[in-house]
C-alpha positions as CSV (number, residue, x, y, z in Angstrom):
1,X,49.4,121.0,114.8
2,X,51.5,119.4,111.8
3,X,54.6,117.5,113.0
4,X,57.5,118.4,111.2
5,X,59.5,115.3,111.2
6,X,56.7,113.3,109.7
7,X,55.4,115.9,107.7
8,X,59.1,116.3,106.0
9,X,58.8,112.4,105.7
10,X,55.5,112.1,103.5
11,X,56.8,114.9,101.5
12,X,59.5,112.7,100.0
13,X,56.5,111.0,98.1
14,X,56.6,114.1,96.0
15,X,59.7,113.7,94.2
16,X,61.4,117.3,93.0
17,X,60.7,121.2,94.2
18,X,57.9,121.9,92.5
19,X,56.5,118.0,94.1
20,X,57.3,119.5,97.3
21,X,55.2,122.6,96.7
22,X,52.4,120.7,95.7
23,X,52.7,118.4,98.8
24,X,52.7,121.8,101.1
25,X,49.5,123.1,99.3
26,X,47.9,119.9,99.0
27,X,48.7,119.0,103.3
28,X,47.8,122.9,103.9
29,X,44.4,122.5,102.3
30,X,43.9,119.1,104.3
31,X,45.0,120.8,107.1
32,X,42.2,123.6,106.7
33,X,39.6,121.4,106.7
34,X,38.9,120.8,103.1
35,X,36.6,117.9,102.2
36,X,37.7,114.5,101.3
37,X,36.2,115.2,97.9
38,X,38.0,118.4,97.4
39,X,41.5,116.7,98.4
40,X,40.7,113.7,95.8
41,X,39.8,116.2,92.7
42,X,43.2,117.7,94.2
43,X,44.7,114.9,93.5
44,X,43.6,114.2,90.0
45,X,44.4,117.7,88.7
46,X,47.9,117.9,90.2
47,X,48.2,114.2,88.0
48,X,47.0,115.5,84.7
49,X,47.7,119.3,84.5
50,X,50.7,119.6,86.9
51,X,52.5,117.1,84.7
52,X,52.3,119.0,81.3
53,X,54.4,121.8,82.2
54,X,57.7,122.0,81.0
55,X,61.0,121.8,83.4
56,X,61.8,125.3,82.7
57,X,58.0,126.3,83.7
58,X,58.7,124.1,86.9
59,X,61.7,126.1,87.1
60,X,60.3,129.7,86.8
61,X,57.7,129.1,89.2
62,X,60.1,127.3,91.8
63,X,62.5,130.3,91.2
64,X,59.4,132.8,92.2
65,X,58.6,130.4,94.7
66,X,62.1,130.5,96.7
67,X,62.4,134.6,95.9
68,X,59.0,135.1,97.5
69,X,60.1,132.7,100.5
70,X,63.1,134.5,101.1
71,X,61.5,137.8,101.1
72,X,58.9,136.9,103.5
73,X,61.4,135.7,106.0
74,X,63.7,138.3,106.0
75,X,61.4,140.7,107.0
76,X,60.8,138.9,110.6
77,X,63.1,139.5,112.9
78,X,63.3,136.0,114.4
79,X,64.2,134.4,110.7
80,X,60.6,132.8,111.1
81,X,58.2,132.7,108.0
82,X,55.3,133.8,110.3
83,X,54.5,135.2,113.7
């Protein structure tokens, strides 16, 4: 089970909103079991296609991001993102 504390910590590496969404998919894929090999091409992609978006792209898709998270919680009654 992922440790919040430390979890929060490494995620600091990934400067911004959108760096912290890529950290969550990145450690959730890691977490899942993906191959060191799929983690490292990961890695490279999130470095050369990641950075040409624009800041209002990063935007837009943080703005979805945070609607879609506050949908999902609001529908469990305990304020909890999943059972």
């Amino acid at each position: 089970m992922l440790d919040y504390d430390a979890t929060l910590k490494e995620s600091e590496r990934l400067a911004g909103p959108f760096g912290a969404t890529v950290f969550v998919v990145r450690r959730a894929f890691e977490a899942g079991g993906a191959p060191d090999e799929t983690l490292e091409e990961f890695d490279l992609m999130i470095t050369e296609y990641f950075s040409a978006l624009s800041d209002e792209d990063c935007n837009t898709l943080c703005d979805v991001l945070y609607h879609r998270l506050q949908e999902a919680r609001s529908t469990k009654p305990d304020g909890r993102w999943y059972a």
